[in-house]
Structures are given as C-alpha cells and as structure tokens.
C-alpha positions in Angstrom: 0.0 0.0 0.0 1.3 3.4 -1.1 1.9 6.6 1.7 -0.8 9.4 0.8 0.9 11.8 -1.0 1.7 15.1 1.9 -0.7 17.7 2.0 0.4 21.4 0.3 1.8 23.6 2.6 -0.4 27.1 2.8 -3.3 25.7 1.0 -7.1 25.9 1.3 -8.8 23.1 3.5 -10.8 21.1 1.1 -13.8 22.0 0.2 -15.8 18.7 0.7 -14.6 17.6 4.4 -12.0 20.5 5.4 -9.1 18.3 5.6 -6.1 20.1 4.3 -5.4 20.1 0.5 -3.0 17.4 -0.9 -1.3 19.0 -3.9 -2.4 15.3 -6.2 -6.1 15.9 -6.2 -5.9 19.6 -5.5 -8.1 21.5 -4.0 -9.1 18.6 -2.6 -7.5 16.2 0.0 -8.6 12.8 -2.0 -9.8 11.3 -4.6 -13.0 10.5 -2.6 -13.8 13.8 -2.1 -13.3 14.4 -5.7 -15.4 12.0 -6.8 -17.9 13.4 -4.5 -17.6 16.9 -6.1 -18.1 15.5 -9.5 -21.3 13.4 -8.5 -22.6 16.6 -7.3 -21.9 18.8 -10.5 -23.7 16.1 -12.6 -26.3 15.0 -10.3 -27.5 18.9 -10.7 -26.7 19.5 -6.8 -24.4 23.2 -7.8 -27.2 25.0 -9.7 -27.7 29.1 -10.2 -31.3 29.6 -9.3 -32.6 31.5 -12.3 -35.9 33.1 -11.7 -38.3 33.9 -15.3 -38.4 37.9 -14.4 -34.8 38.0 -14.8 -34.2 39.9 -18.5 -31.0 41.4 -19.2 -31.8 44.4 -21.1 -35.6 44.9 -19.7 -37.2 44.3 -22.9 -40.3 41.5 -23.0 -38.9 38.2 -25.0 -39.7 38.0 -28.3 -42.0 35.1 -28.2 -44.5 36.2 -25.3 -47.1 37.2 -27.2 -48.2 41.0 -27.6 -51.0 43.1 -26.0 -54.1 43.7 -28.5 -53.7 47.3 -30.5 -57.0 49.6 -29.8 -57.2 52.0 -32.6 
C-alpha cells in the first residue's frame, strides 16, 4: 500500500470535508472527495437559481405574445 501523498503547505482546506489540500487531487485532499464533487456537479446538486423575471436588457422576449392594438 502506497503513503498518501503530503498535503500542500499554505493551502485551502478542502472544500468537501476541510481536511487540508493534498497537492495530487488539488483543492481537494482525496480522490474521494473528488469523486464526490463530481457526483454533485452532474447529479444537478451546484445550480444558479434563475428566476423567469430575470431579462438582461428589460425588454419582453420576443415570443410572449403582444398586448391587442386599440385603434
């Protein structure tokens, strides 16, 4: 069985369990919590909540339909 390689001197902790970071799977301390951080990105689990209201330059979308003309 092979030693675990030494952690980086100065680094972050690892995001996943806070163990210090080991310069071989940085930022993280293991392959473990590597593979964890990967199941999570394609499980869906880091998401941007979007809302529908948000509309960069303020402007209805060009496929909602448009408000009846009274002439």
């Amino acid at each position: 069985m092979s030693a675990a390689a030494p952690p980086a001197a100065g680094g972050k902790p690892c995001p996943i369990c806070g163990k210090p970071m080991v310069e071989k799977y940085r930022p993280f301390c293991s392959a473990r919590c590597a593979d964890l951080d990967l199941h999570r990105w394609l499980t869906g689990a880091y998401a941007i909540p979007v809302t529908e209201n948000d509309d960069e330059d303020g402007e209805e979308p060009s496929l909602a339909p448009k408000p009846p003309r009274e002439d």
